[in-house]
C-alpha positions in Angstrom: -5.8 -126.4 30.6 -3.3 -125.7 28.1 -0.2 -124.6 28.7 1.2 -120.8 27.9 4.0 -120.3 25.7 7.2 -119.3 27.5 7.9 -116.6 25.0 5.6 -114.8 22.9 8.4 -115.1 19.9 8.0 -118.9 19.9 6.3 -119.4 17.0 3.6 -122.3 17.0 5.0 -124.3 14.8 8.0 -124.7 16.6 6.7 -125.1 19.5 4.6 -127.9 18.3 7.8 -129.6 16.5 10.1 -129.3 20.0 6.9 -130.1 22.5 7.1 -133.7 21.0 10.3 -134.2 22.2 10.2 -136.2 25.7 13.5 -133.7 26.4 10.8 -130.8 25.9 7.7 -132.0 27.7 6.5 -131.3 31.6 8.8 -128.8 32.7 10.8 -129.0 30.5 8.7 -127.2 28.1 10.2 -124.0 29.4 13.4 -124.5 27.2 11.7 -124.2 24.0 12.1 -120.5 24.5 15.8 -120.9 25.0 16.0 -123.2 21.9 14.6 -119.7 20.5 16.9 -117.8 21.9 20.1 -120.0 20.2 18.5 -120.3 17.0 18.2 -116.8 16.7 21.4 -116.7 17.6 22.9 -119.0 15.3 21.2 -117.4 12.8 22.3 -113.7 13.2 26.2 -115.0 13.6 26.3 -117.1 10.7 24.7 -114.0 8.6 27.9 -112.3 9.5 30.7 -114.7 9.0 32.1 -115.8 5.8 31.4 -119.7 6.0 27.8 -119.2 7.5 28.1 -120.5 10.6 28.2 -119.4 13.9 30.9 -119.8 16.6 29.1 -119.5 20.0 31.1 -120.5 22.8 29.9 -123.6 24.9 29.2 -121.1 28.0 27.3 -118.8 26.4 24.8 -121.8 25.1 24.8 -123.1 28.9 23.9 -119.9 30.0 20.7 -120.2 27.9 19.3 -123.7 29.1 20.7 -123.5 32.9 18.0 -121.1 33.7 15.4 -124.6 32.8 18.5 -126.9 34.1 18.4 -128.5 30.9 21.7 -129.4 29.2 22.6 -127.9 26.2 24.1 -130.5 24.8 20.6 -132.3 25.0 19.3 -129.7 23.4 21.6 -129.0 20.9 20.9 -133.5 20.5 17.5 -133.0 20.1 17.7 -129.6 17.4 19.9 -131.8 15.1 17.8 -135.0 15.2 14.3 -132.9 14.1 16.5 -131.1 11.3 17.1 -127.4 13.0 20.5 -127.5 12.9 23.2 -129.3 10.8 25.3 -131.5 13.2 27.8 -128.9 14.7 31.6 -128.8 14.1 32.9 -129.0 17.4 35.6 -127.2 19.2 38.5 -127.7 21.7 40.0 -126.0 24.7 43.2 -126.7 26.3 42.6 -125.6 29.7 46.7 -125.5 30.3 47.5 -123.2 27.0 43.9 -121.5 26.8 44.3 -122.1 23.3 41.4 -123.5 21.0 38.4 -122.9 18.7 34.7 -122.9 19.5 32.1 -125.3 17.8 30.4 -123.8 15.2 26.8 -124.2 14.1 24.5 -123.9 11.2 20.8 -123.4 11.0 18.9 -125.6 8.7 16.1 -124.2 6.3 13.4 -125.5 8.7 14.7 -124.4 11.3 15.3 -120.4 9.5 11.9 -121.1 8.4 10.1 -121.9 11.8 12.3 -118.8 13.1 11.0 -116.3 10.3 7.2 -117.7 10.7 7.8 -117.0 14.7 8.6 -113.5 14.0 6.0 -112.7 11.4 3.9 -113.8 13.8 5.3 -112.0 16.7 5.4 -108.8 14.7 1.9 -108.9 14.0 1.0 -109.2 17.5 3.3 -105.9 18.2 1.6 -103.9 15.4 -1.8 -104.7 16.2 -2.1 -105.1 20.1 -1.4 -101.6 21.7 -0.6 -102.9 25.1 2.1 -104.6 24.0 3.4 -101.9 21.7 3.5 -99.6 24.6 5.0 -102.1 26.9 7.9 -102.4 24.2 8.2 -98.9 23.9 8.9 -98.2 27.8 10.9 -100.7 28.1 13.0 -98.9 25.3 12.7 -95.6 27.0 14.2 -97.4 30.3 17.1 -99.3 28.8 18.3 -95.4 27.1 17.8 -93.9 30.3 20.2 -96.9 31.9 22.5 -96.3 29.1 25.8 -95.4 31.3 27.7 -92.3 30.5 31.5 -94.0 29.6 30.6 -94.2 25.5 33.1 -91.7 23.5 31.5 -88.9 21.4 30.6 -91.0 18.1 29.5 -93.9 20.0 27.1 -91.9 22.4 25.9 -90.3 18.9 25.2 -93.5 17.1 23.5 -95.4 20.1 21.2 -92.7 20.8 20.4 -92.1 17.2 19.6 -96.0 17.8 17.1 -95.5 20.0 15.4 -92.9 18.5 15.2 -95.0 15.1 11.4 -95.4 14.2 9.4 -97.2 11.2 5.4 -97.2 10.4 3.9 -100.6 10.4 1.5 -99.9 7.8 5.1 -99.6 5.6 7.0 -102.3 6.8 3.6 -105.1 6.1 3.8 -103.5 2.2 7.0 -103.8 2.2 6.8 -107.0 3.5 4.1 -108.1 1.3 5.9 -106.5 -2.1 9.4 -108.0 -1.7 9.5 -110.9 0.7 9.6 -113.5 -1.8 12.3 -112.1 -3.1 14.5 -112.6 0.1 16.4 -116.1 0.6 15.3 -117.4 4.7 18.3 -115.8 5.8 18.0 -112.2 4.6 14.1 -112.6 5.8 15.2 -113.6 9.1 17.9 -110.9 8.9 15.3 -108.0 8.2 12.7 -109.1 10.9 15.5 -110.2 14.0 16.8 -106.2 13.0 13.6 -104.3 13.0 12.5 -106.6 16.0 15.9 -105.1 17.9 15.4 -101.8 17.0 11.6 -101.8 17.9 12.7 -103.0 21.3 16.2 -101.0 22.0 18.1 -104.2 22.5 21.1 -103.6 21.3 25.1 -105.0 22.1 27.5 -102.2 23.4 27.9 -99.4 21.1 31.5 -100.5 20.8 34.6 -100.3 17.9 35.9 -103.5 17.5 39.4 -104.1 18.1 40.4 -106.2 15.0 39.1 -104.0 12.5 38.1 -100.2 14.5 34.2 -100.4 12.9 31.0 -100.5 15.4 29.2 -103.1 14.2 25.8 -101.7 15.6 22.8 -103.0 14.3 21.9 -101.0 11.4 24.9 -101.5 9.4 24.1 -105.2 10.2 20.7 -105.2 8.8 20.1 -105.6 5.3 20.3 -102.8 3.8 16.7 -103.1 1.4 15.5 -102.7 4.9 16.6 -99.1 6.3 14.3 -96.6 4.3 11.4 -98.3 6.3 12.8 -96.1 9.0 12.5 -92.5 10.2 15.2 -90.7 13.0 13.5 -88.4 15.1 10.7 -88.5 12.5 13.7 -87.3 9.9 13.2 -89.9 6.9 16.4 -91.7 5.6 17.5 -89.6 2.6 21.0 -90.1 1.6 24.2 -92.5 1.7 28.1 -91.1 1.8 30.2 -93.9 0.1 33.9 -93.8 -0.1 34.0 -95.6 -3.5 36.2 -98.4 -3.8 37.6 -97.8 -0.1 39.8 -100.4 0.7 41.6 -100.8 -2.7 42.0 -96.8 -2.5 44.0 -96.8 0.3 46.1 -100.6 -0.3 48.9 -98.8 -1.9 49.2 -96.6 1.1 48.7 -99.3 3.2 51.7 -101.2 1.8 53.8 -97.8 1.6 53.2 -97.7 5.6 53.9 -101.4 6.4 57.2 -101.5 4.1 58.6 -98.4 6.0 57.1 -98.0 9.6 59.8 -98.8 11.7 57.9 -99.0 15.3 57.4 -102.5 16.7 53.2 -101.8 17.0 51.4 -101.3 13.9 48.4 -99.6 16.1 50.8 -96.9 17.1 50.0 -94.7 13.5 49.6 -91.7 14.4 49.5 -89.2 11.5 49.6 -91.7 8.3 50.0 -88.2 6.0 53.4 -87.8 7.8 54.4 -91.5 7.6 53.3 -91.5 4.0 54.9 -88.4 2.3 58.1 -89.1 3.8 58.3 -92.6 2.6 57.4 -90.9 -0.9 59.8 -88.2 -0.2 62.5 -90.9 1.3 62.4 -93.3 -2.2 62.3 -90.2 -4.0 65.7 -89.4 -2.8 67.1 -93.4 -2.8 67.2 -93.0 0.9 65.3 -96.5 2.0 67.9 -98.9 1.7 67.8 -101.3 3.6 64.6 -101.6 6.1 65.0 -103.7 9.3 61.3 -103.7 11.0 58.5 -105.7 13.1 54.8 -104.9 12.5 52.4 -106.5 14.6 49.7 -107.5 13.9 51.0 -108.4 10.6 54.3 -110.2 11.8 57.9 -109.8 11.1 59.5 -108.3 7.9 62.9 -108.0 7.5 63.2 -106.4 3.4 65.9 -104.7 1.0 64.1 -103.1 -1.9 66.4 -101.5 -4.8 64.7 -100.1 -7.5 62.9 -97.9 -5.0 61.6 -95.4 -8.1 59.1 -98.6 -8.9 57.8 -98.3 -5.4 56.6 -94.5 -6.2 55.4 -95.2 -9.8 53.4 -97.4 -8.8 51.7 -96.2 -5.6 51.1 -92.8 -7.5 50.1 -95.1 -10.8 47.5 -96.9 -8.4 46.1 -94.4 -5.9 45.5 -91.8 -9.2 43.4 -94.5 -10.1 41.3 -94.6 -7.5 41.3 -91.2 -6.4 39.7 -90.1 -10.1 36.3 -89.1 -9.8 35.8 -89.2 -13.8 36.3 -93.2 -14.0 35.4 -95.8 -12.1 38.6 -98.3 -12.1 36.2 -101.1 -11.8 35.3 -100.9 -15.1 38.9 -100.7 -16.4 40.0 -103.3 -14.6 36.9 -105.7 -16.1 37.7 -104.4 -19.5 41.5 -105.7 -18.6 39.9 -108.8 -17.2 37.3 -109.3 -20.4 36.5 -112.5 -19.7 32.7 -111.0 -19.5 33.3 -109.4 -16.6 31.6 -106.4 -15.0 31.8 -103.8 -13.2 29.3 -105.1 -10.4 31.3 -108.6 -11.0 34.9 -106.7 -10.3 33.5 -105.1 -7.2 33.3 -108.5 -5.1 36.1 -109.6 -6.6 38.3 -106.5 -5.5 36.9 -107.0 -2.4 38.3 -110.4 -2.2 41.5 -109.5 -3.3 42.2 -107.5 -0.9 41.9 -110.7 1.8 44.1 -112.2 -0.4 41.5 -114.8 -2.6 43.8 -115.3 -5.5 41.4 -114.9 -8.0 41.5 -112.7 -11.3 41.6 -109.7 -9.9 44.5 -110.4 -7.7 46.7 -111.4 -9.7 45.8 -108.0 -11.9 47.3 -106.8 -9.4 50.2 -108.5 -9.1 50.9 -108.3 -12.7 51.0 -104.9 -12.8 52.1 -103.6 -9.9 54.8 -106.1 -9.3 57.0 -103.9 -6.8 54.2 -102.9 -4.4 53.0 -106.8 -4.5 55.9 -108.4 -3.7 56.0 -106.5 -0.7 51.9 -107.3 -0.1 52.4 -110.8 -0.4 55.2 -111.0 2.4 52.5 -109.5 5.4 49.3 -111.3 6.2 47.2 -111.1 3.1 44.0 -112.3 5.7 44.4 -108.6 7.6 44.7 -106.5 4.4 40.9 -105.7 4.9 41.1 -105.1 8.4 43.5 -102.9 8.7 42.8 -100.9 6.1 39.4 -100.5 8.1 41.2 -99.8 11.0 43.9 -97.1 10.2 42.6 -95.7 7.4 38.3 -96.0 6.7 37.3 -95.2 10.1 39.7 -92.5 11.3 37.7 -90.9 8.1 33.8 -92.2 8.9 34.1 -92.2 12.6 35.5 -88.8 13.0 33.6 -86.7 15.5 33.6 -83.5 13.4 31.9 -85.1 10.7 29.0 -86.0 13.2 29.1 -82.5 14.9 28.9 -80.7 11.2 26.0 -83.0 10.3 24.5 -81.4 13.6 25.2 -78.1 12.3 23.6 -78.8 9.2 20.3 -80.2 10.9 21.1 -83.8 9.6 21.5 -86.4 11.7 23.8 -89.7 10.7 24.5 -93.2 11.2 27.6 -95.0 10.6 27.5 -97.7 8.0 31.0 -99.1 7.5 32.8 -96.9 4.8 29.7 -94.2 4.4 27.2 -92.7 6.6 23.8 -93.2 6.0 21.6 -89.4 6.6 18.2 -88.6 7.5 17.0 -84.9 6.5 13.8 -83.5 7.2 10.9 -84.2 4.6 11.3 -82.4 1.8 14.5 -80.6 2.8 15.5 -78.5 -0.4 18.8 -78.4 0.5 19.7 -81.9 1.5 22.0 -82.2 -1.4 24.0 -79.6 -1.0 24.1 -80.4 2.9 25.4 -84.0 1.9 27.8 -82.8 -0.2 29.3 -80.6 2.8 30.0 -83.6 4.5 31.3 -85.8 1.3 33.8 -82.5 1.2 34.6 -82.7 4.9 35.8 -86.0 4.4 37.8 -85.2 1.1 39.4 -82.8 3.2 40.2 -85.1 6.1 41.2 -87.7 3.6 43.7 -84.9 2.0 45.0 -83.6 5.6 45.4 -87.3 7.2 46.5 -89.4 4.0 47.8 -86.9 1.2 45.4 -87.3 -1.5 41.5 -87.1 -1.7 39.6 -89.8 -1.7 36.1 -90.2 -3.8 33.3 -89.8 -1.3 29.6 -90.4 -3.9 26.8 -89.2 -2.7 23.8 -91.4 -3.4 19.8 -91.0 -3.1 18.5 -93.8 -0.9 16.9 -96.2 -2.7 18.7 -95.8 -6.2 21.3 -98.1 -8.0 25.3 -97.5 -7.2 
C-alpha cells in the first residue's frame, strides 16, 4: 500500500525528490512535511530582507524536525546536496555575551519551483474539493473567535479586517493564467504562500514592530499585483492613500529633530510640531548655539553649528519641495541628475538614499543642502528609513481616527506602509470624494503633528502611479 503524504501542501514532485533520500525513507518520511514547512519559510523571509536570504534561528528550525526526531542539520545536509538550498552562511552564539548572528539561508530555483508547483497544486485541491474548503473556512472562523482581546484599536481593526478578506477562485485561476509568467519564482511563490494565509486565517500577531512602528501583517507583505483579487466583507478593493515621496518629505524634519532634541531617548517624541517649530523659531533667533545631546537609537552627537540661517533655508528649501502638490521632485531631481534618469529610476534611488547608499541621488543631496547633510551624515545613515517610519509615517497611517472616519464613511481600510489601501461598496458613487476625506484627514494631522502638509495621492486600484 502506498504511503499518504504527511501534508497535503507537499507537492509530488518534492516529495518524490526528498523520498529518495535514505534520511527521508521509513519513518522518516514524515519530515518531508517539515522540509515544507522551512522552505516556505526561507522563502517568505528572504522575500523581505534586502540580501534575499533568510535568518531563521537554529531553534526555530529544530522545532520543525523534533516533532519526526530528525535533526535539522541532516536535513538542512540533505536540502543542500539535491540543490534546494544554497549552502547556508552560518551563525554564532556566545553563550557568555548572548551576542551573535543567526545562519542565513537561500532557496534555490528548484527548490522555489518545487514549492510553487506544491501550492498550485494544493490550491487547486481547495478550490475544487468542498470539504476541504469548508474545513479551511471553520478553522478560520475558530482561530478569529480565539483571537484574544489585548490588541490596541488599529491592530484589532486590521486583524479582523484580515479575516474577513475574501477572493473568488474563478478570478484568482484567470488571473493566474493571464500574468503568471510574468512573475520571477519568488514573486509566484510570494502571491500563492499570501492568498494561501489569508484563505486559512493563519496569520503572525497583529503587532507594530519595534524598530521601525509598521505592522507588517500579511497584506502589505503580499505583492501587491495580487490584492484586487480580493473583496472585505464583499466590499471590492477600490482605492490606495499614498503619502508621495514619504520618507524624503519628512528627512529634513527628521534631521531638524535629531540636531536639537536634547532628551537622552529618541522614542520619547512626543509632539514633533512643538519640537520642530521651536527649533525653526530657536535658529531663527541665533539661539542654538552650542547643542550638547545623546539620541538613542542613533548614538551620541555632541555639535556646534554657526551659520544657523542655512539650517532654516534649507529645511524650508527642501520640505517646500516635497510638500508641492503641482510637481513631483522626482522629476526635478532626474532632470538635475540627467544622466537618462527617470522619474521611476529616482524613486528607488531616493529610497536608498535615505539608508544612506551613496549613490547619485545622495550625494544631490549633499551637494545642495550641505548644512542639513553634514549633520545627516554624523547619525546612523542605516536608521534614517526607520525612523522616519517610526516617528513620523505611522503616527500619520496608524492613527485610530483615520480608521474610525473611514467607518463613518462606510469604507473599510487596511494599512499598507505609508497609504491605506480602501474597499468601497460596488459601484459606490461617492468613493472618491470619501477617499479624499481621508487623504484631507491626514493633511490635517500632518499640518497639526509636523507643521506643514504633506501630499497624500489618491489612486484608482489597478492604475499606474
Amino acid at each position: 500500500m502506498g504511503r499518504k503524504f504527511t501534508n497535503v501542501k507537499v507537492g509530488v514532485e518534492l516529495d518524490s525528490l526528498l523520498s529518495r533520500e535514505s534520511l527521508f525513507q521509513g519513518e522518516g518520511y514524515k519530515g518531508i512535511s517539515a522540509c515544507q514547512e522551512f522552505m516556505e519559510l526561507v522563502a517568505w523571509f528572504s522575500s523581505q530582507s534586502e540580501d534575499n536570504t533568510a535568518g531563521i534561528g537554529r531553534e526555530r528550525i529544530a522545532d520543525l524536525f523534533n516533532p519526526y526526531k530528525i535533526k535539522y542539520t541532516s536535513a538542512i545536509s540533505v536540502l543542500d546536496s539535491v540543490g534546494i538550498l544554497y549552502k547556508c552562511r552560518n551563525g554564532f552564539y556566545n553563550k557568555f555575551t548572548k551576542d551573535g548572528k543567526v545562519s542565513r539561508f537561500k532557496i534555490t530555483d528548484l527548490g522555489m519551483r518545487l514549492l510553487v508547483d506544491g501550492q498550485r497544486e494544493y490550491l487547486r485541491k481547495l478550490h475544487n474539493d468542498p470539504d476541504e474548503d469548508r474545513r479551511v473556512r471553520n478553522n478560520r472562523r475558530l482561530k478569529k473567535k480565539r483571537q484574544k482581546d489585548v490588541l490596541g484599536p488599529v491592530e484589532s481593526i486590521i486583524n479582523n479586517n484580515l479575516f474577513d478578506l475574501e477572493y473568488s477562485k474563478e478570478d484568482f485561476a484567470r488571473f493566474w493564467r493571464e500574468k503568471c509568467v510574468y512573475f520571477t519564482p519568488g514573486e509566484q511563490f510570494n502571491i500563492n504562500y499570501s492568498v494561501d494565509n489569508i484563505k486559512h486565517g493563519s496569520f503572525n500577531d497583529i503587532i507594530k514592530n519595534k524598530k521601525d512602528g509598521r505592522i507588517h501583517h500579511i497584506w502589505v507583505l503580499m505583492k501587491s499585483d495580487a490584492r484586487p483579487l480580493f473583496r472585505l466583507r464583499g466590499k471590492p478593493y477600490s482605492r490606495i492613500l499614498d503619502i508621495r515621496g514619504c520618507h524624503p518629505t519628512f528627512w529634513a524634519s527628521f534631521v531638524l529633530d535629531y540636531l536639537c532634541k536634547k532628551k537622552k531617548d529618541y522614542e520619547l517624541i512626543n509632539n514633533t510640531v512643538d519640537i520642530t517649530n521651536n527649533v525653526i523659531s530657536n535658529i531663527s533667533n541665533n539661539t542654538i548655539s552650542p547643542i550638547s545631546y545623546s539620541l538613542s537609537p542613533l548614538g551620541s552627537l555632541h555639535y556646534s553649528y554657526g551659520n544657523v540661517d542655512e539650517l532654516v533655508n534649507e529645511w524650508s528649501k527642501w520640505t517646500t519641495l516635497w510638500t508641492n502638490p503641482d510637481i513631483d521632485p522626482r522629476n526635478l531631481i532626474a532632470q538635475d541628475l540627467g544622466n537618462g534618469e527617470t522619474k521611476d529610476t529616482v524613486k528607488l534611488l531616493v529610497n536608498s538614499a535615505m539608508n544612506g547608499y551613496k549613490n547619485g541621488v545622495f550625494k544631490w543631496i549633499c551637494k545642495n543642502y550641505p548644512a542639513l547633510s553634514s549633520i545627516w551624515l554624523q547619525t546612523d545613515l542605516k536608521l534614517t528609513g526607520v525612523q522616519i517610519s517610526k516617528f513620523y509615517e505611522t503616527r500619520l497611517i496608524l492613527d485610530p481616527g483615520i480608521f474610525e472616519l473611514a467607518a463613518e464613511l462606510g469604507l473599510d481600510i487596511l494599512a499598507e506602509h505609508d497609504g491605506l489601501g480602501i474597499f468601497a461598496a460596488e459601484g459606490d458613487p461617492d468613493v472618491d470624494q470619501k477617499a479624499q476625506a481621508l487623504a484631507a484627514r491626514i493633511g490635517d494631522n500632518c499640518l497639526r503633528l509636523f507643521g506643514f502638509r504633506a501630499v497624500v495621492k489618491v489612486k484608482r486600484v489597478g492604475r499606474g502611479d
